[in-house]
Gaussian input, Z-matrix of N, CA and C with variables (Angstrom, degrees):
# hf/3-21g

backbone

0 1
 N
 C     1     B1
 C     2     B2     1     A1
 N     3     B3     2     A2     1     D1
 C     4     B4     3     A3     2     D2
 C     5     B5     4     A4     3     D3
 N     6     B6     5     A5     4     D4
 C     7     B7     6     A6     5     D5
 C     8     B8     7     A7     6     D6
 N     9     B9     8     A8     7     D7
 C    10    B10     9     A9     8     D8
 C    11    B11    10    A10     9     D9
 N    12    B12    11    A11    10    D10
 C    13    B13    12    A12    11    D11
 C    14    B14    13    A13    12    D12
 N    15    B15    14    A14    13    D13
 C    16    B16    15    A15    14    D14
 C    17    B17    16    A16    15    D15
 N    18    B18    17    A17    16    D16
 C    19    B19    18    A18    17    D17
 C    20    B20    19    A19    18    D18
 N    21    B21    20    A20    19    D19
 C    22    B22    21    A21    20    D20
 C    23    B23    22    A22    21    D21
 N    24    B24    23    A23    22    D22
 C    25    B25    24    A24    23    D23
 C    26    B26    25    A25    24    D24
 N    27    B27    26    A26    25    D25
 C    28    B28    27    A27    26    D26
 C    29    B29    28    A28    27    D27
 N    30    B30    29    A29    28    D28
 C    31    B31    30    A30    29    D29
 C    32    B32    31    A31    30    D30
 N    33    B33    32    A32    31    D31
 C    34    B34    33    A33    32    D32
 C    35    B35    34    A34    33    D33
 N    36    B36    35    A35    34    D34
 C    37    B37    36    A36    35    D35
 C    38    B38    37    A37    36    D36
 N    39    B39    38    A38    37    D37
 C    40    B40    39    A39    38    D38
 C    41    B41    40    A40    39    D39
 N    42    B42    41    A41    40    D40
 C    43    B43    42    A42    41    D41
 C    44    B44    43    A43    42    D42
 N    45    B45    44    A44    43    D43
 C    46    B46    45    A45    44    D44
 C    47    B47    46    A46    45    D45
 N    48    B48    47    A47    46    D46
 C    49    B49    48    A48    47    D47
 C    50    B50    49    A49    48    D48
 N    51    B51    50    A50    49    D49
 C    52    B52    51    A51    50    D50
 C    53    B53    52    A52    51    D51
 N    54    B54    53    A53    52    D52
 C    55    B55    54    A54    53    D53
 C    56    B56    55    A55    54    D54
 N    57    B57    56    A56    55    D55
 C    58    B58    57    A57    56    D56
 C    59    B59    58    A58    57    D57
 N    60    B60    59    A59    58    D58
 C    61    B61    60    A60    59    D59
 C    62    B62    61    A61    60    D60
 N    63    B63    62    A62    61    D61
 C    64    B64    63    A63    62    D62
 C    65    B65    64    A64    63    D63
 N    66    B66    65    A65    64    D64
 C    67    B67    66    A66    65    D65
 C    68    B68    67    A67    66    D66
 N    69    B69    68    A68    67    D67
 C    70    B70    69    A69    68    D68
 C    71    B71    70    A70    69    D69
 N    72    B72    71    A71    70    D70
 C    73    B73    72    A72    71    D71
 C    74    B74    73    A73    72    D72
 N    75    B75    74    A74    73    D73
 C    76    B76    75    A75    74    D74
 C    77    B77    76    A76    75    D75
 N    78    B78    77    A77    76    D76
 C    79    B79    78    A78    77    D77
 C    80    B80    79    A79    78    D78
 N    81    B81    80    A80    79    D79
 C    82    B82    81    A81    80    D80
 C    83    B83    82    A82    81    D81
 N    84    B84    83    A83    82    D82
 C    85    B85    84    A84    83    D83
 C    86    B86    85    A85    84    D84
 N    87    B87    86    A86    85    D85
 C    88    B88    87    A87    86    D86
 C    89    B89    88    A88    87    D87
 N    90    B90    89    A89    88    D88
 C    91    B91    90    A90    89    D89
 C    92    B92    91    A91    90    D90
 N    93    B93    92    A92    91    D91
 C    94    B94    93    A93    92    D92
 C    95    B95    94    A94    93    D93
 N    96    B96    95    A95    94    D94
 C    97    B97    96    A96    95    D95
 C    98    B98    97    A97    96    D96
 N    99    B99    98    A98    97    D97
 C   100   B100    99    A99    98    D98
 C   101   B101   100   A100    99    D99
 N   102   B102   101   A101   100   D100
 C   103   B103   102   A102   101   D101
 C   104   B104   103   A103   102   D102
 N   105   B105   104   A104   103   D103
 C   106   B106   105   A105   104   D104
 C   107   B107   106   A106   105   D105
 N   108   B108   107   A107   106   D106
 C   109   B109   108   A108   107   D107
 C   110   B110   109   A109   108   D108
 N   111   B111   110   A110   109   D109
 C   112   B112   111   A111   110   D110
 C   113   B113   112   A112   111   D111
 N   114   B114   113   A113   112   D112
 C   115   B115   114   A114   113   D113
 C   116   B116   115   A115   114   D114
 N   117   B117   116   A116   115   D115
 C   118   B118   117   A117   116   D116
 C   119   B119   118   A118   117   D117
 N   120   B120   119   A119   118   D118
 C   121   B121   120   A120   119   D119
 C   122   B122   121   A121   120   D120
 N   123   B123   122   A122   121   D121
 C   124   B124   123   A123   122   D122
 C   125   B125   124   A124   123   D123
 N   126   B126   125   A125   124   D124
 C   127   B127   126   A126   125   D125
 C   128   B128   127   A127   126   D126
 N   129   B129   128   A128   127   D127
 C   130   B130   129   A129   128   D128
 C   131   B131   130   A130   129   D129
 N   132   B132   131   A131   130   D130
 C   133   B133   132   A132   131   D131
 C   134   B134   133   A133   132   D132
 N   135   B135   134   A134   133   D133
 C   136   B136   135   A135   134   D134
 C   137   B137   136   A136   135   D135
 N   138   B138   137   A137   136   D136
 C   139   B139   138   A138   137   D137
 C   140   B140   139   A139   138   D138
 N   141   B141   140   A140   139   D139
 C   142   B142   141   A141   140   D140
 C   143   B143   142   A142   141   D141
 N   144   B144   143   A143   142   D142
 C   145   B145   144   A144   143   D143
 C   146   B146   145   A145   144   D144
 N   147   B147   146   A146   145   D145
 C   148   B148   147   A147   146   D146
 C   149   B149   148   A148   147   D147
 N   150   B150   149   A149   148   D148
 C   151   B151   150   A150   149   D149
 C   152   B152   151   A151   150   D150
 N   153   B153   152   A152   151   D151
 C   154   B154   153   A153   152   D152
 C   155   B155   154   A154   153   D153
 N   156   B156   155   A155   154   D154
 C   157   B157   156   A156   155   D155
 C   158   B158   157   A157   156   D156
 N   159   B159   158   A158   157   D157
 C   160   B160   159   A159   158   D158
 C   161   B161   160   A160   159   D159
 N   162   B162   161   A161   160   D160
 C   163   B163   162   A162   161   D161
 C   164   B164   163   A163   162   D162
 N   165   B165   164   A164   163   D163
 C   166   B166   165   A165   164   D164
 C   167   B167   166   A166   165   D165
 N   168   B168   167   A167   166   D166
 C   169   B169   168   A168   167   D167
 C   170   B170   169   A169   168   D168
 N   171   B171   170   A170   169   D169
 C   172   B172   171   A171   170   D170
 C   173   B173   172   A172   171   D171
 N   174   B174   173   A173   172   D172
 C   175   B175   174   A174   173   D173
 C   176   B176   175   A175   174   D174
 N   177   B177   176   A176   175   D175
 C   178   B178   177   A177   176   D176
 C   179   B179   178   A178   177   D177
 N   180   B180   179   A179   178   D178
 C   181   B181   180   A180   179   D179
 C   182   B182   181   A181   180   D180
 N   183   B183   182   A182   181   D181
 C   184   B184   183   A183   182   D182
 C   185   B185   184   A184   183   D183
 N   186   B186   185   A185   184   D184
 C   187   B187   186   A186   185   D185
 C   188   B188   187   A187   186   D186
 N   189   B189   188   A188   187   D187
 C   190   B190   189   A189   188   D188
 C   191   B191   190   A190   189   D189
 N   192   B192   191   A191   190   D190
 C   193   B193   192   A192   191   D191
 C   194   B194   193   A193   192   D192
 N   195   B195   194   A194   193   D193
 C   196   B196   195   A195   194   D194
 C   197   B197   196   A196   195   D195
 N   198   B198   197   A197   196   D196
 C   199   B199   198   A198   197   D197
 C   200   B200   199   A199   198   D198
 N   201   B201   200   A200   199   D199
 C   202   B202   201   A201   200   D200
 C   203   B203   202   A202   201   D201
 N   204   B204   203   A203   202   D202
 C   205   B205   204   A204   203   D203
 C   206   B206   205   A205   204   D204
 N   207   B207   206   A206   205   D205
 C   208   B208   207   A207   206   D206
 C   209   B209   208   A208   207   D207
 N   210   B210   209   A209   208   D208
 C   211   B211   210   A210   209   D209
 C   212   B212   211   A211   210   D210
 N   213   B213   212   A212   211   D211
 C   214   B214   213   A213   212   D212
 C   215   B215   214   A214   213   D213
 N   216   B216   215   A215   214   D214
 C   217   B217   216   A216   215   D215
 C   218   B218   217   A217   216   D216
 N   219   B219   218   A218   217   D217
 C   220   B220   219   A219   218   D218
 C   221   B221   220   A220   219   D219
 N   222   B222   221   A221   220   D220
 C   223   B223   222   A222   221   D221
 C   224   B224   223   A223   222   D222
 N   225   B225   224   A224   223   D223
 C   226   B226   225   A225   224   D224
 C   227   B227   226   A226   225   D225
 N   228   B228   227   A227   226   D226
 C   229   B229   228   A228   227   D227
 C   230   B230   229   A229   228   D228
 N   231   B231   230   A230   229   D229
 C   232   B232   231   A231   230   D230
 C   233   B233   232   A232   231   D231
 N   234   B234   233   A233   232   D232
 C   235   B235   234   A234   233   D233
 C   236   B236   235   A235   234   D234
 N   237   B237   236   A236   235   D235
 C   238   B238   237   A237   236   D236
 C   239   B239   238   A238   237   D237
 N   240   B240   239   A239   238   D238
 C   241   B241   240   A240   239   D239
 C   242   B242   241   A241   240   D240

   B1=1.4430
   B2=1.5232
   B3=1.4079
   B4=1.3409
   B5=1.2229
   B6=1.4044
   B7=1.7107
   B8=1.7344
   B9=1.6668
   B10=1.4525
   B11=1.4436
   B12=1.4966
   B13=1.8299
   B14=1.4291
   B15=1.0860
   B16=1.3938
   B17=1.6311
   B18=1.2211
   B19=1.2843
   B20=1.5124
   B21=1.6393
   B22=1.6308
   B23=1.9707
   B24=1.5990
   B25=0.8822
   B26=1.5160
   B27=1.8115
   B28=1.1752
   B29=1.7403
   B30=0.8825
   B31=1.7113
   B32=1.3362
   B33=1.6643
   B34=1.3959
   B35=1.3128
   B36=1.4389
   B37=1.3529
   B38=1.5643
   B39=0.8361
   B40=1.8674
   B41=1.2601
   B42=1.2216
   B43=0.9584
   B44=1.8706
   B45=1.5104
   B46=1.0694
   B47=1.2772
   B48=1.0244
   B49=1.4522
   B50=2.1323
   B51=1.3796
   B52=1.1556
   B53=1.3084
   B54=0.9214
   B55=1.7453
   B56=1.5521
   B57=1.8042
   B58=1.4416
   B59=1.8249
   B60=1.5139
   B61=1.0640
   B62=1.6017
   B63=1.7005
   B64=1.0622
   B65=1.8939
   B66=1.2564
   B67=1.2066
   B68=1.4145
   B69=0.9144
   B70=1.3343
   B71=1.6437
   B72=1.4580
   B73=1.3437
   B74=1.2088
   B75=1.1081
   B76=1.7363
   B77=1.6470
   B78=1.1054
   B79=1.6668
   B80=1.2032
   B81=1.7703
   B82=1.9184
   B83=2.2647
   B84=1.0602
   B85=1.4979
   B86=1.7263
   B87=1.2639
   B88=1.6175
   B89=2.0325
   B90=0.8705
   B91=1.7698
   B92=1.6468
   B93=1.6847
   B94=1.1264
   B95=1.3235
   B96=1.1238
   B97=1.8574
   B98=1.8276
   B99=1.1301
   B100=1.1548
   B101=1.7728
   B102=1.0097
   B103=1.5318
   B104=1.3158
   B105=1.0342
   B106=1.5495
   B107=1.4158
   B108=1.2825
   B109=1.0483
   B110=1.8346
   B111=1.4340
   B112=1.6867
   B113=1.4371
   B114=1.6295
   B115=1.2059
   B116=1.7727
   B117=1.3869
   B118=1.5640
   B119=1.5789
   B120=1.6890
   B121=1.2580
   B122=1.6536
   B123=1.2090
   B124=1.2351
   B125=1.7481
   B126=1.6351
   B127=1.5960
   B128=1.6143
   B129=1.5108
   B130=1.1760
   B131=1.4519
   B132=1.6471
   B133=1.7913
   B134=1.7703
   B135=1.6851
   B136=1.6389
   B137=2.0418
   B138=1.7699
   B139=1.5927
   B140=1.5085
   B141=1.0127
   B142=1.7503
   B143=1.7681
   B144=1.3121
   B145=1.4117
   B146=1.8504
   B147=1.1893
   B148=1.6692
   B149=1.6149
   B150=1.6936
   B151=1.6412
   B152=1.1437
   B153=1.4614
   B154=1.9782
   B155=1.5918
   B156=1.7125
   B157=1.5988
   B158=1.1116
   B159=1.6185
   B160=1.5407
   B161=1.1311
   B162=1.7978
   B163=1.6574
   B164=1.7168
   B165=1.5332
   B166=1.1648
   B167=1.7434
   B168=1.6674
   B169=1.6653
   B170=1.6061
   B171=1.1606
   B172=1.4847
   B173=1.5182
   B174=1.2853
   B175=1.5061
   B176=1.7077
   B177=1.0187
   B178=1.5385
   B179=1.6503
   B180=1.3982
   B181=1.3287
   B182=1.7624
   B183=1.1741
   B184=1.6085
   B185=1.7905
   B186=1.5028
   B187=0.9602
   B188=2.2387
   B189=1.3478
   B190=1.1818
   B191=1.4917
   B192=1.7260
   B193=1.4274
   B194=1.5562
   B195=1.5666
   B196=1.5022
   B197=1.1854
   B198=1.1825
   B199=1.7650
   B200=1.2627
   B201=1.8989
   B202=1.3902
   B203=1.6074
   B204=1.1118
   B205=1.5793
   B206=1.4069
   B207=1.3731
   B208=1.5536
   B209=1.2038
   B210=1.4920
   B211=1.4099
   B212=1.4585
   B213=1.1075
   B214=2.4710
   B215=1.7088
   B216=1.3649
   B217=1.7068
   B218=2.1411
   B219=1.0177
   B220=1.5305
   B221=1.3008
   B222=1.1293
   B223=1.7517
   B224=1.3770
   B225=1.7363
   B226=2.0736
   B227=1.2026
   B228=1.4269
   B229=1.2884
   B230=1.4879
   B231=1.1875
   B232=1.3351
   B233=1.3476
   B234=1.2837
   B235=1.4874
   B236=1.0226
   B237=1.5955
   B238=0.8634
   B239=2.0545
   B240=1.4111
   B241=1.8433
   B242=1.9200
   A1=111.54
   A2=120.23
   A3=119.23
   A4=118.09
   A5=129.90
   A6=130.64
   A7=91.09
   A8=122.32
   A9=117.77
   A10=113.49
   A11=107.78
   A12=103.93
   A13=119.30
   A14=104.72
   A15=108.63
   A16=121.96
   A17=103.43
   A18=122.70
   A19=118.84
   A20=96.51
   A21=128.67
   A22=97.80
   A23=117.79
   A24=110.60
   A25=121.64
   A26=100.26
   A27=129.76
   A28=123.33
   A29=109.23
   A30=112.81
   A31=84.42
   A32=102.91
   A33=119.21
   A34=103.92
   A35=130.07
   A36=126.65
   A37=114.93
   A38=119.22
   A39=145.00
   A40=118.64
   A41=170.99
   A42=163.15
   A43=104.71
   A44=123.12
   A45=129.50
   A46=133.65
   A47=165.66
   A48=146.34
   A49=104.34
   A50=101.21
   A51=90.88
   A52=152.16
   A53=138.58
   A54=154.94
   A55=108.80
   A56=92.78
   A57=125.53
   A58=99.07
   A59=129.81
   A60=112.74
   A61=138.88
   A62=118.36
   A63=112.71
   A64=117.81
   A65=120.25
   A66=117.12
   A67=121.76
   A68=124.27
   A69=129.17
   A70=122.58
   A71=107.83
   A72=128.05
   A73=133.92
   A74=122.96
   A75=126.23
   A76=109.68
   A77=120.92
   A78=119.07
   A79=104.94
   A80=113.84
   A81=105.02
   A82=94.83
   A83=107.97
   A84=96.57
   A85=97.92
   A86=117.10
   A87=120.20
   A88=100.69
   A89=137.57
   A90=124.85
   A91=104.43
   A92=112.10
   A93=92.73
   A94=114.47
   A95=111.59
   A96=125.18
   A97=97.19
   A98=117.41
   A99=118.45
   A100=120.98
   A101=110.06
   A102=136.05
   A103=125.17
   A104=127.55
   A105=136.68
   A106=109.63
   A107=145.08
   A108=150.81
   A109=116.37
   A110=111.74
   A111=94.12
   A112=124.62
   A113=98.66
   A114=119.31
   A115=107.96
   A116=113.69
   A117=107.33
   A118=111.75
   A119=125.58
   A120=118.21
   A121=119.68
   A122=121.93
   A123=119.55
   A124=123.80
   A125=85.58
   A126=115.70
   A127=100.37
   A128=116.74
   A129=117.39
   A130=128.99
   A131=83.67
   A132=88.47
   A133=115.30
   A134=101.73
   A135=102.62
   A136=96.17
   A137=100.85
   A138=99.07
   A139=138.39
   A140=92.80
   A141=108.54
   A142=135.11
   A143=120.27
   A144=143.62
   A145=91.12
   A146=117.89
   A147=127.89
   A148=90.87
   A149=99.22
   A150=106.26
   A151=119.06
   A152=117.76
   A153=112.36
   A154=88.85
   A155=96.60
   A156=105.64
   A157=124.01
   A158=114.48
   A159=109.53
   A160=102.88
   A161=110.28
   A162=118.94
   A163=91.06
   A164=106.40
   A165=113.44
   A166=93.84
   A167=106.99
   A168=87.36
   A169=103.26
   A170=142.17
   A171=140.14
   A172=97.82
   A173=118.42
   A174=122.08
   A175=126.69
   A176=121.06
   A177=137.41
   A178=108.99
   A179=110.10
   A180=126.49
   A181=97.81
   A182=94.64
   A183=109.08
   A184=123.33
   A185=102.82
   A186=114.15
   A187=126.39
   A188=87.95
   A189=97.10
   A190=108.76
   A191=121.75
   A192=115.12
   A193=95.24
   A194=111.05
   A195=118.49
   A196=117.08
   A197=123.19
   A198=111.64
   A199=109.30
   A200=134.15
   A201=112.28
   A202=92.27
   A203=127.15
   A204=98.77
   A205=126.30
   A206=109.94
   A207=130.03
   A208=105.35
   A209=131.04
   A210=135.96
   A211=99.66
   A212=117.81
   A213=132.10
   A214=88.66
   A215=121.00
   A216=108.77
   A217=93.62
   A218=107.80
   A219=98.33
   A220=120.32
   A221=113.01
   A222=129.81
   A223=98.90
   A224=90.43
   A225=106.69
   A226=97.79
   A227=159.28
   A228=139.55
   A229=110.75
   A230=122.77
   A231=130.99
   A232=130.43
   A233=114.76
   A234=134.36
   A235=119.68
   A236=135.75
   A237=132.97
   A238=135.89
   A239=80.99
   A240=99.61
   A241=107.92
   D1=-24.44
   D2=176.35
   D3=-52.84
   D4=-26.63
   D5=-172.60
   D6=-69.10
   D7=-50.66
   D8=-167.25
   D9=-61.94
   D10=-22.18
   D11=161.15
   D12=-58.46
   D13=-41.18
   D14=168.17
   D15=-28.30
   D16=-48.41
   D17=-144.23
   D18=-110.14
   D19=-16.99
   D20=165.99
   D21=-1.46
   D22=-64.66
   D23=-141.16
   D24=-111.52
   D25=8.23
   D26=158.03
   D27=-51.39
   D28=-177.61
   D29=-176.80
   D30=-102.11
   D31=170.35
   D32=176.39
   D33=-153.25
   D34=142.63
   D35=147.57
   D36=-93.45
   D37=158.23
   D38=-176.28
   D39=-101.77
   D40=130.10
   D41=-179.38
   D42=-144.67
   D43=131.36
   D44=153.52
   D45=-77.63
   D46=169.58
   D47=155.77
   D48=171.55
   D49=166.38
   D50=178.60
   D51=-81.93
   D52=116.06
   D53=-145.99
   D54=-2.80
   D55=-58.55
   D56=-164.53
   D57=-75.96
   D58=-9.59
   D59=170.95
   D60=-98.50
   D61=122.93
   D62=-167.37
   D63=-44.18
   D64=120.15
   D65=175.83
   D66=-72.81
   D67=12.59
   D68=174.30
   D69=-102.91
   D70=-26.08
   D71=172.28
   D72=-75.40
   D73=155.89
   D74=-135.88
   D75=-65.64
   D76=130.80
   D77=167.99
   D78=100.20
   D79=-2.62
   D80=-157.87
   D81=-86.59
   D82=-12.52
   D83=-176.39
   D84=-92.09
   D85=-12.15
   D86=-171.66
   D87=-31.78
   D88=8.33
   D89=-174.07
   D90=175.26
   D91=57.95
   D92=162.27
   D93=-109.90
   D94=-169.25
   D95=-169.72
   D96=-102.09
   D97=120.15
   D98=168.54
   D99=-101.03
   D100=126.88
   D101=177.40
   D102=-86.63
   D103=103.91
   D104=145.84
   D105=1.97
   D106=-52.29
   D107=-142.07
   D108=-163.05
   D109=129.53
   D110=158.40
   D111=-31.45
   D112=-73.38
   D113=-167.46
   D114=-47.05
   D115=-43.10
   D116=171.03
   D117=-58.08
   D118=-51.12
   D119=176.00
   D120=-53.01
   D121=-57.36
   D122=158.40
   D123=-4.66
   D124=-83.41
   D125=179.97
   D126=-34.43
   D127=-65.39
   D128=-176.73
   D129=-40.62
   D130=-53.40
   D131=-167.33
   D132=-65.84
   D133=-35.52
   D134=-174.43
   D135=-55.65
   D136=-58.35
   D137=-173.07
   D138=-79.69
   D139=-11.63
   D140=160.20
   D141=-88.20
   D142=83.63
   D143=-158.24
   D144=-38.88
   D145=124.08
   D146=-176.30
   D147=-77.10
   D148=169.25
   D149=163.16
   D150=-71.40
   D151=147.62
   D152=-160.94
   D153=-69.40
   D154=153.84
   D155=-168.02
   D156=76.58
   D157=6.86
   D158=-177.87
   D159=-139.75
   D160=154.42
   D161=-178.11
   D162=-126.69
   D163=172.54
   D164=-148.76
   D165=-116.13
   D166=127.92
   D167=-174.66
   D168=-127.61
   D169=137.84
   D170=-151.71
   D171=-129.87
   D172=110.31
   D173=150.85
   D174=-61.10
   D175=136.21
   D176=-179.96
   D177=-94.06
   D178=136.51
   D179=-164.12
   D180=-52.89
   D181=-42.32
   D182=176.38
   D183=-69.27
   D184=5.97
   D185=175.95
   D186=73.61
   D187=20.68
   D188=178.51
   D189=-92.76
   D190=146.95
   D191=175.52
   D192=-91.29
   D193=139.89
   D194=153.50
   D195=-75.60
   D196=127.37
   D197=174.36
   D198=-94.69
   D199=-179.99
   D200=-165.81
   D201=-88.67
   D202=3.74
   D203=165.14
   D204=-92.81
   D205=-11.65
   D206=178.41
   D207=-82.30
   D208=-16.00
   D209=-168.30
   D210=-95.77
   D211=-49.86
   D212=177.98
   D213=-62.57
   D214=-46.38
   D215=-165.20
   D216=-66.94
   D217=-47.13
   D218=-173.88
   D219=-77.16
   D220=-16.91
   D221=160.11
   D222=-34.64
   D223=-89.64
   D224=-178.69
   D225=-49.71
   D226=-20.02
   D227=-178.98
   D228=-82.97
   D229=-30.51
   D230=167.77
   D231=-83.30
   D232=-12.53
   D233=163.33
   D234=-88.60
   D235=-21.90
   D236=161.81
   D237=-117.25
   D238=21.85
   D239=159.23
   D240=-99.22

């Protein structure tokens, strides 16, 4: 998770979609919400209730996918610095 500190202050898009779908695969960023900031995408995804059946997956400026457990670990890392 230390590289996404990095990146804290980069833009992010958000993407919802379903649990079971690889986020890396074709069409899956087709409608996300883009953010000002990690730390704003983050914020969102832990406090903003997803569509039922869906988890919340956040790309990194650097091109890394967050998965939703990589997204709660940087949450508590940011909540508690």
């Amino acid at each position: 998770m230390d590289r996404a500190h990095g990146e804290i202050a980069a833009p992010a898009p958000l993407q919802c979609c379903p649990a079971h779908v690889d986020p890396s695969g074709p069409g899956i960023w087709d409608h996300p919400r883009t953010f000002g900031t990690l730390r704003e995408a983050v914020a969102a995804a832990i406090t903003e209730p997803a569509p039922p059946s869906q988890v919340a997956w956040i790309l990194t400026s650097g091109g890394r996918t967050l998965e939703p457990h990589d997204i709660e670990d940087l949450w508590l890392q940011l909540k508690s610095a």
